[in-house]
C-alpha positions as CSV (number, residue, x, y, z in Angstrom):
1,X,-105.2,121.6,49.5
2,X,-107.6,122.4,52.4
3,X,-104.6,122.3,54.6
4,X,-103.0,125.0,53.1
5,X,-101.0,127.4,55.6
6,X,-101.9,125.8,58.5
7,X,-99.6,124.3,61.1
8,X,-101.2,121.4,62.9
9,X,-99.5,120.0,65.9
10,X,-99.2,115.8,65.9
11,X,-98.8,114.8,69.8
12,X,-98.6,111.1,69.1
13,X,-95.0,109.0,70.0
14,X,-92.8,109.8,67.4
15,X,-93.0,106.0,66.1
16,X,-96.3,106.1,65.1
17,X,-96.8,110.2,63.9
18,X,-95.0,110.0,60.0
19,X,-98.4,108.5,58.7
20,X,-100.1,111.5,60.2
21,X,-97.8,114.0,59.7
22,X,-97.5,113.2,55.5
23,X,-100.6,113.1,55.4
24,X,-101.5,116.0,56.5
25,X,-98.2,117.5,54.7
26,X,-100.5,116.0,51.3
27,X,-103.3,118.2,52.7
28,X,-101.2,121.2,52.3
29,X,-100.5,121.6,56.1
30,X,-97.6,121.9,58.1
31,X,-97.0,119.4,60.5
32,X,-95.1,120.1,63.5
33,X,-94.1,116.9,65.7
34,X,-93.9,117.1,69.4
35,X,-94.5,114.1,70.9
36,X,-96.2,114.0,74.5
37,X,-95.5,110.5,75.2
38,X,-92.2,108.8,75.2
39,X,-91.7,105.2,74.3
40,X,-89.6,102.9,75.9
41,X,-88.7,99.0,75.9
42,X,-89.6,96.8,78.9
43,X,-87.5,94.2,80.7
44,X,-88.2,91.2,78.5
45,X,-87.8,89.0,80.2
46,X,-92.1,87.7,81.3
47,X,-92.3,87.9,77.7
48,X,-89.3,85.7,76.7
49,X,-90.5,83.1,79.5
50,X,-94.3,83.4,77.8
51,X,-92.7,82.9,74.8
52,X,-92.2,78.9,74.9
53,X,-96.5,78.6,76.1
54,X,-97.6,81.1,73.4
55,X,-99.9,78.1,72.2
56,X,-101.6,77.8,75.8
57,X,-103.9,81.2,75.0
58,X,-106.6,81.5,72.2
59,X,-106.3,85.3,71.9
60,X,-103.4,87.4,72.3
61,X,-104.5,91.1,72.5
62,X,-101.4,94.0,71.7
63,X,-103.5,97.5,73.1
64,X,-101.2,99.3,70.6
65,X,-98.5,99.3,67.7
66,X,-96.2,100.2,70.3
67,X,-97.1,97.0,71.4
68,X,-96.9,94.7,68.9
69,X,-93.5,96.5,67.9
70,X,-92.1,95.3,71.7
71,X,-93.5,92.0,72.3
72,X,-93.8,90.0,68.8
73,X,-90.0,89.9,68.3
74,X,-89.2,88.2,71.7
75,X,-92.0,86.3,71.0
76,X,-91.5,85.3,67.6
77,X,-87.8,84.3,68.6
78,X,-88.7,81.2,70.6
79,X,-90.4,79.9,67.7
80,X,-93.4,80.2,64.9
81,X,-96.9,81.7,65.9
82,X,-99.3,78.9,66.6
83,X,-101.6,78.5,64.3
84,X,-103.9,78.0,66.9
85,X,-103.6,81.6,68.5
86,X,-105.2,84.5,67.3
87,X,-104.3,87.8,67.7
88,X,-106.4,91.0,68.8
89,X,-105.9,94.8,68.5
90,X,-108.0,98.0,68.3
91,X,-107.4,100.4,65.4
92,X,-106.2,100.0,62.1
93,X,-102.5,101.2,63.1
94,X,-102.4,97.8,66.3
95,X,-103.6,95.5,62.7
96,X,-100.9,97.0,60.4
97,X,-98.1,96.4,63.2
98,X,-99.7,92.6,63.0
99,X,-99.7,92.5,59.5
100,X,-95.6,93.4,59.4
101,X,-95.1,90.8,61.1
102,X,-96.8,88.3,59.1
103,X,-100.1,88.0,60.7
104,X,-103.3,88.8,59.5
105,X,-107.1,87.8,60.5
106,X,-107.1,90.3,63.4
107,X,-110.0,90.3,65.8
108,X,-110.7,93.6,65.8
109,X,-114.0,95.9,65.4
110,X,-114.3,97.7,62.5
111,X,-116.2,100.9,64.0
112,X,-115.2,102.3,67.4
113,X,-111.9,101.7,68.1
114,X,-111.7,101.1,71.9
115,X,-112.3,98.1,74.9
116,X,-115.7,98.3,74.8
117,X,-116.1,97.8,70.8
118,X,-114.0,95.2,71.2
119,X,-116.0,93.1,74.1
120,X,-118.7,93.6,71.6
121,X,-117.3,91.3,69.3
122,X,-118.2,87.2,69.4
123,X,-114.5,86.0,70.0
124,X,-115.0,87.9,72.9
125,X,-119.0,86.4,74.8
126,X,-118.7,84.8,77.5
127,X,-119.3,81.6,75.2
128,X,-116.5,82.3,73.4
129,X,-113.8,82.7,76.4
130,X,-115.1,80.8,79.0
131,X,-112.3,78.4,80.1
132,X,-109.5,79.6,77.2
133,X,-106.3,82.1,78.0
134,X,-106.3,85.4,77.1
135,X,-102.6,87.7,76.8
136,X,-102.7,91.2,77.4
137,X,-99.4,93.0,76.0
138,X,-99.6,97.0,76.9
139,X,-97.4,99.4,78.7
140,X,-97.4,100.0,82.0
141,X,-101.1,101.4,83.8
142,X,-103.6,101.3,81.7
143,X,-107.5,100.8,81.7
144,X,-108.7,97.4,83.5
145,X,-112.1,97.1,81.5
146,X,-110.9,94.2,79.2
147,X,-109.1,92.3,81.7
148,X,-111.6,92.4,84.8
149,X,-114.9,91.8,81.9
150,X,-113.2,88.7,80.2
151,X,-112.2,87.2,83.6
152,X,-115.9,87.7,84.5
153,X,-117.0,86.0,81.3
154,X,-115.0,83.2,82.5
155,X,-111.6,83.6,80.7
156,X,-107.8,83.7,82.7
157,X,-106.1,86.2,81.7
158,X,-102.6,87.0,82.0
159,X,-101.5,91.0,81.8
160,X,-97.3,92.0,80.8
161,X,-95.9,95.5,80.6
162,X,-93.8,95.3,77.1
163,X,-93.2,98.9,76.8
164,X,-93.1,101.7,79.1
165,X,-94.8,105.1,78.4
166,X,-92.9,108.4,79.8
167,X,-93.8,112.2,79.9
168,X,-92.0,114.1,77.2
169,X,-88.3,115.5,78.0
170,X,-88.6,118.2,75.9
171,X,-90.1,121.2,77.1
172,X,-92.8,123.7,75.5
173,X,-90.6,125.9,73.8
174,X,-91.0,124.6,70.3
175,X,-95.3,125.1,71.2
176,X,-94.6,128.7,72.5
177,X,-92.7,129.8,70.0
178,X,-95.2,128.9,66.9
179,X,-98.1,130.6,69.3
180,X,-95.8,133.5,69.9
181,X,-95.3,133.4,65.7
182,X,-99.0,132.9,65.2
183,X,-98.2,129.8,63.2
184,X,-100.1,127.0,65.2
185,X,-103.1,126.4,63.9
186,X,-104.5,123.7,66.0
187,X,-103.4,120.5,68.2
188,X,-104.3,116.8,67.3
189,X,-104.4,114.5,70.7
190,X,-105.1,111.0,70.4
191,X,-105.4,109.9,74.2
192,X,-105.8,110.7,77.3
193,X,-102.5,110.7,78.9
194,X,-101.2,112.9,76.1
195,X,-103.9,115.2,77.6
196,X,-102.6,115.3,80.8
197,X,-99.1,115.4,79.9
198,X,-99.6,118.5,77.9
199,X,-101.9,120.2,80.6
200,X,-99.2,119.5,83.7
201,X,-96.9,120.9,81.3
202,X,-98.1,124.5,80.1
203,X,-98.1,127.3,82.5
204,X,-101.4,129.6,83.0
205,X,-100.3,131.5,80.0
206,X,-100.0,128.2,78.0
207,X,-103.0,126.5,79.2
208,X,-104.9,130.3,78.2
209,X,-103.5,129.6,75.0
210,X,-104.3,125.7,75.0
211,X,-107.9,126.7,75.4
212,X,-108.0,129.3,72.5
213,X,-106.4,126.8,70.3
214,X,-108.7,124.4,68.3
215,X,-107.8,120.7,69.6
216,X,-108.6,117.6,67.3
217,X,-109.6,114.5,69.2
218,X,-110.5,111.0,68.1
219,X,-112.3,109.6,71.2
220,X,-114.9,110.9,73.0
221,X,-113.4,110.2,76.2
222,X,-110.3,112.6,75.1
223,X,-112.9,115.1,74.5
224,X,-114.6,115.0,77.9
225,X,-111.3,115.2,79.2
226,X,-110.5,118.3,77.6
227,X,-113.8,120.0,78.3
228,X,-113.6,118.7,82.0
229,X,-110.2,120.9,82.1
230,X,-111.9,124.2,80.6
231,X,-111.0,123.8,77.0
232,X,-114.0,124.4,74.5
233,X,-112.5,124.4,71.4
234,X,-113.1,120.7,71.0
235,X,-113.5,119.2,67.5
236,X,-114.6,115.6,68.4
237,X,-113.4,113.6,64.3
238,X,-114.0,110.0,63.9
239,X,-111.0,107.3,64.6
240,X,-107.5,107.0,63.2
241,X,-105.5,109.0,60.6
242,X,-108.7,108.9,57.8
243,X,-110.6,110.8,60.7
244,X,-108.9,113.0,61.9
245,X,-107.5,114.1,58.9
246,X,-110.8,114.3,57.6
247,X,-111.9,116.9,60.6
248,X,-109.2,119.0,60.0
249,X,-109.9,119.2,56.3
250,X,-113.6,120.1,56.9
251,X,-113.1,122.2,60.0
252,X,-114.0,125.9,59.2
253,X,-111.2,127.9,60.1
254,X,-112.4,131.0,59.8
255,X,-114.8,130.7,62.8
């Protein structure tokens, strides 16, 4: 139980933090939820008039569970997936979201989990897209990488906002209170906007705090962030769940 009396903050919307949170609860941690993003529907309607031409684009890419979880049941309402069609994510958490809704074969990569992994991939050479369709589903913002590189490979590609991403409404009490108690042990942050959120949300004490607090980051890019805002207790792990449970259970907390 390498977890064992430690509390571990999970950041991530509070759709997608159970699998985390039990599992580090398995570990003999404590998991305290406190989401730093907010998840909300879009208006559905680009995606219910999408919906009849679904069979028009080779790939549809969801950047997230959150959203395959808003778009596939508009979608799926106007009729059967084409068979035709394939769909993309990155992470094993965007496949999973496919698989509970019946689809499977995911283009995905296997290793890094981010855009440019997945323009990596053959479905996605310019050989591969050049005059085919490509759906984006996201929330709203977002990185332009895949868009503006498969349009430059010689795909269209069409972007909709399905769900919409919102700071927290909650304030830091719940964090100040297990510093104040000595009972948080470190913070897990899976993007970047859950960075900034968190950061425009502590005062000077917090943020002094935030930086004497180990934080447990999937991405490089997260971490970079971090250290760009001060913070040096930085444990970069590898991707999803498996890796960042696996960097909290070989951190050495004693250092």
């Amino acid at each position: 139980m390498p977890l064992t009396g430690r509390t571990i903050v999970v950041t991530r919307p509070r759709a997608q933090a159970d699998s985390l949170a039990q599992a580090i609860a398995a570990a003999g941690g404590t998991p305290l939820l406190y989401p730093l993003l907010e998840i909300e529907a879009a208006d559905p309607a680009p995606l219910q008039a999408v919906a009849p031409r679904l069979a028009d684009y080779a790939i549809v890419f969801c950047v997230s569970p959150n959203a395959v979880e808003h778009a596939l049941p508009t979608l799926l309402a106007a009729g059967p997936w084409p068979a035709g069609t394939r769909p993309a994510g990155v992470g094993t958490g965007t496949e999973k979201a496919w698989a509970r809704f019946g689809l499977g074969q995911v283009i995905a990569p296997r290793e890094r989990f981010d855009s440019e992994a997945l323009l990596e991939l053959p479905e996605f050479q310019a050989e591969a897209v050049a005059g085919k369709k490509v759906l984006i589903l996201r929330g709203d913002g977002g990185r332009e990488l895949l868009r503006e590189t498969l349009e430059a490979r010689g795909a269209t590609v069409d972007v909709l906002t399905c769900y919409h991403r919102r700071p927290p409404s909650q304030g830091t009490a719940a964090l100040e209170q297990a510093w104040t108690a000595g009972r948080l042990d470190a913070i897990i942050i899976s993007s970047s906007e859950a960075l900034r959120h968190l950061w425009q949300l502590l005062d000077e004490d917090g943020r002094r705090r935030l930086a004497q607090t180990p934080l447990f980051v999937p991405h490089e890019r997260i971490a970079q962030g971090a250290k760009d805002l001060g913070l040096q207790r930085v444990i970069l792990t590898p991707p999803a769940d498996q890796g960042l449970l696996a960097g909290l259970c070989a951190y050495n907390w004693a250092q």
